[in-house]
MITI-354149 format. One record per residue (C-alpha): x, y, z; residue number from 1; residue in one letter. Coordinates in nm, 3 decimals. Layout:
         X         Y         Z   resi   resn
         X         Y         Z    NUM      A
...
# end
This chain:
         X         Y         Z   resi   resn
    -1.826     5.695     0.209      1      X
    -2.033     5.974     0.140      2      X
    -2.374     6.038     0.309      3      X
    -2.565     6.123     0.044      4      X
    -2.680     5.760    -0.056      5      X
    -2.763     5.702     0.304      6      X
    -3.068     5.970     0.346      7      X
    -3.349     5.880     0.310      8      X
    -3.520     6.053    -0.023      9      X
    -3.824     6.142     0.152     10      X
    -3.667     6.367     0.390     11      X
    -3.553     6.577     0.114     12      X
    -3.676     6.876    -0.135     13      X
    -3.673     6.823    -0.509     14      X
    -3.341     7.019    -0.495     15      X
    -3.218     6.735    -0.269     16      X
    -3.175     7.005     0.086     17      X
    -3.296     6.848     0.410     18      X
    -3.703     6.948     0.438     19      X
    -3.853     7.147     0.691     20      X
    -4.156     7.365     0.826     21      X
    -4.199     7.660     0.667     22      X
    -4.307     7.806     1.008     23      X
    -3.974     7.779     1.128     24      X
    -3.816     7.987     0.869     25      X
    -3.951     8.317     1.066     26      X
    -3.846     8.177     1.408     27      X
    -3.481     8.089     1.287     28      X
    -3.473     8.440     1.118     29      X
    -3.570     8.601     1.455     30      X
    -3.316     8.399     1.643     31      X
    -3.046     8.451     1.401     32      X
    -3.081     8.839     1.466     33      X
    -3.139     8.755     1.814     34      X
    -2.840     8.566     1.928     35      X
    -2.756     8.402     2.289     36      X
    -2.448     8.615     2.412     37      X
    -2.272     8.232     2.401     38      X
    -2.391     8.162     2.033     39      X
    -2.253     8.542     1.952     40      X
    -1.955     8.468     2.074     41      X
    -1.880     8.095     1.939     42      X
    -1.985     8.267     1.569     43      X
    -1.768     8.556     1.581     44      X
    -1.484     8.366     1.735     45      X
    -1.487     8.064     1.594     46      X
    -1.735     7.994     1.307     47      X
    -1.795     8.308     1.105     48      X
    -1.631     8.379     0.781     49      X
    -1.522     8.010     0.735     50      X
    -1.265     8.025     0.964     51      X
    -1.244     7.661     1.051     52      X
    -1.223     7.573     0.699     53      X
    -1.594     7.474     0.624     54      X
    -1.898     7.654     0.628     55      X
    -2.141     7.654     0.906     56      X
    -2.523     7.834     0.859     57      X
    -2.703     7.987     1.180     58      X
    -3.027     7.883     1.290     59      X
    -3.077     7.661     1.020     60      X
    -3.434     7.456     1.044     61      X
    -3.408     7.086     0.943     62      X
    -3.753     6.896     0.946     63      X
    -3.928     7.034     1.307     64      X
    -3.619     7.173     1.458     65      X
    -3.413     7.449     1.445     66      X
    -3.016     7.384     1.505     67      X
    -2.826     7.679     1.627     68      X
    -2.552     7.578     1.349     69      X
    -2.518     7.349     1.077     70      X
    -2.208     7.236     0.852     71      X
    -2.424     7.046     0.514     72      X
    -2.073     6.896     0.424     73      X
    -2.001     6.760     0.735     74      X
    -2.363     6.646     0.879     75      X
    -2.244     6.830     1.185     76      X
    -2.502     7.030     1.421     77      X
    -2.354     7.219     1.690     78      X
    -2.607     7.335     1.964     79      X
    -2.492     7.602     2.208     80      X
    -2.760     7.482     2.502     81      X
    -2.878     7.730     2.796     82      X
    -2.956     7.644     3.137     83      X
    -3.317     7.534     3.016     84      X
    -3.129     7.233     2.832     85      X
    -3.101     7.107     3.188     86      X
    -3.445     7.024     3.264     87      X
    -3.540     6.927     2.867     88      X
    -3.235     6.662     2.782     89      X
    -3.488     6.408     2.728     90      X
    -3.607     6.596     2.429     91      X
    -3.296     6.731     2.300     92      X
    -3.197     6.282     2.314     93      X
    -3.492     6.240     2.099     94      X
    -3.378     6.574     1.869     95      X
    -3.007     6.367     1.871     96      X
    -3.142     6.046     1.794     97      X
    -3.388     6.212     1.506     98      X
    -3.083     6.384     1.333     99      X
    -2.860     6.101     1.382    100      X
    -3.097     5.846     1.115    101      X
    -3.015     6.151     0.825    102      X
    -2.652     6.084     0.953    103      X
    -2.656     6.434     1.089    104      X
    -2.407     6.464     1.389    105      X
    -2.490     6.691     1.685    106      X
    -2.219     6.825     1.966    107      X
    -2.348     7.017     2.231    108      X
    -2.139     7.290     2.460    109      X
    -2.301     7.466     2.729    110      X
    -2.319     7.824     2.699    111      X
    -2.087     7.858     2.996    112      X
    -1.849     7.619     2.814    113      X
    -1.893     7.926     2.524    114      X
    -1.796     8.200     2.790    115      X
    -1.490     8.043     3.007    116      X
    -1.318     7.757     2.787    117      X
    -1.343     7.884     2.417    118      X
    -0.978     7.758     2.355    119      X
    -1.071     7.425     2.464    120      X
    -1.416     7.411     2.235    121      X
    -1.186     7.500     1.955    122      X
    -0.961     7.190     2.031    123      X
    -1.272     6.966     2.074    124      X
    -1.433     7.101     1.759    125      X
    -1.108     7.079     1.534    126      X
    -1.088     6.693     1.661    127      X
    -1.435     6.660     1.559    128      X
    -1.424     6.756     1.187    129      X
    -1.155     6.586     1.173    130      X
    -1.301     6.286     1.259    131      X
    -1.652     6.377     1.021    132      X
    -1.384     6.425     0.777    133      X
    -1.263     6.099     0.802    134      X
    -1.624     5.927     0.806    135      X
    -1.780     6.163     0.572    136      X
    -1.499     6.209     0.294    137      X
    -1.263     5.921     0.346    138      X
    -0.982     6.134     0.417    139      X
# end
């Protein structure tokens, strides 16, 4: 089953990508050359240059938010929260639960997650797309 036929066509640009704010293209610009030290290290080591087989974009805004990274084939969001995630969860369920009705998946690691069990975030990610991969592409 492929996602596609399950978004709903107003949420989408003529060229058929995800809308969003135009504000937020400056803010995701700043925080792309801005980086967390966590979402530095979870790029270089483990999303940059393709290197778990699918592409993932920085900072990429979909409708009012900004996700720290975003895989289009997959419908996967990965957010790298900071301790302020602590005291906003409520909102970030409501972000979740937003994303989730353009079949977007999110998976969230804490950014000391990032900094003291990267081995294990790359098991728990690899399990993940494989599952998306199973949902998304049949396979």
């Amino acid at each position: 089953m492929h996602y596609d036929y399950l978004i709903d066509e107003h949420g989408r640009g003529k060229n058929g990508n995800l809308k969003y704010l135009n504000e937020l293209k400056i803010m995701a610009r700043r925080y792309r050359n801005n980086p967390t030290k966590a979402e530095q290290i979870f790029w270089d080591e483990v999303l940059q240059y393709d290197k778990i087989k699918y592409r993932f974009l920085r900072q990429k805004p979909i409708n009012r938010y900004i996700l720290d990274f975003y895989c289009s084939k997959l419908m996967l969001a990965i957010e790298i929260d900071g301790d302020s995630h602590k005291i906003k969860r409520y909102l970030d369920f409501q972000r979740d639960i937003f994303l989730e009705k353009y079949c977007i998946k999110t998976i969230r690691y804490t950014n000391d997650q990032v900094l003291n069990e990267l081995s294990k975030i790359k098991d728990d990610l690899k399990n993940i797309i494989n599952e998306r991969e199973k949902l998304v592409f049949g396979i």
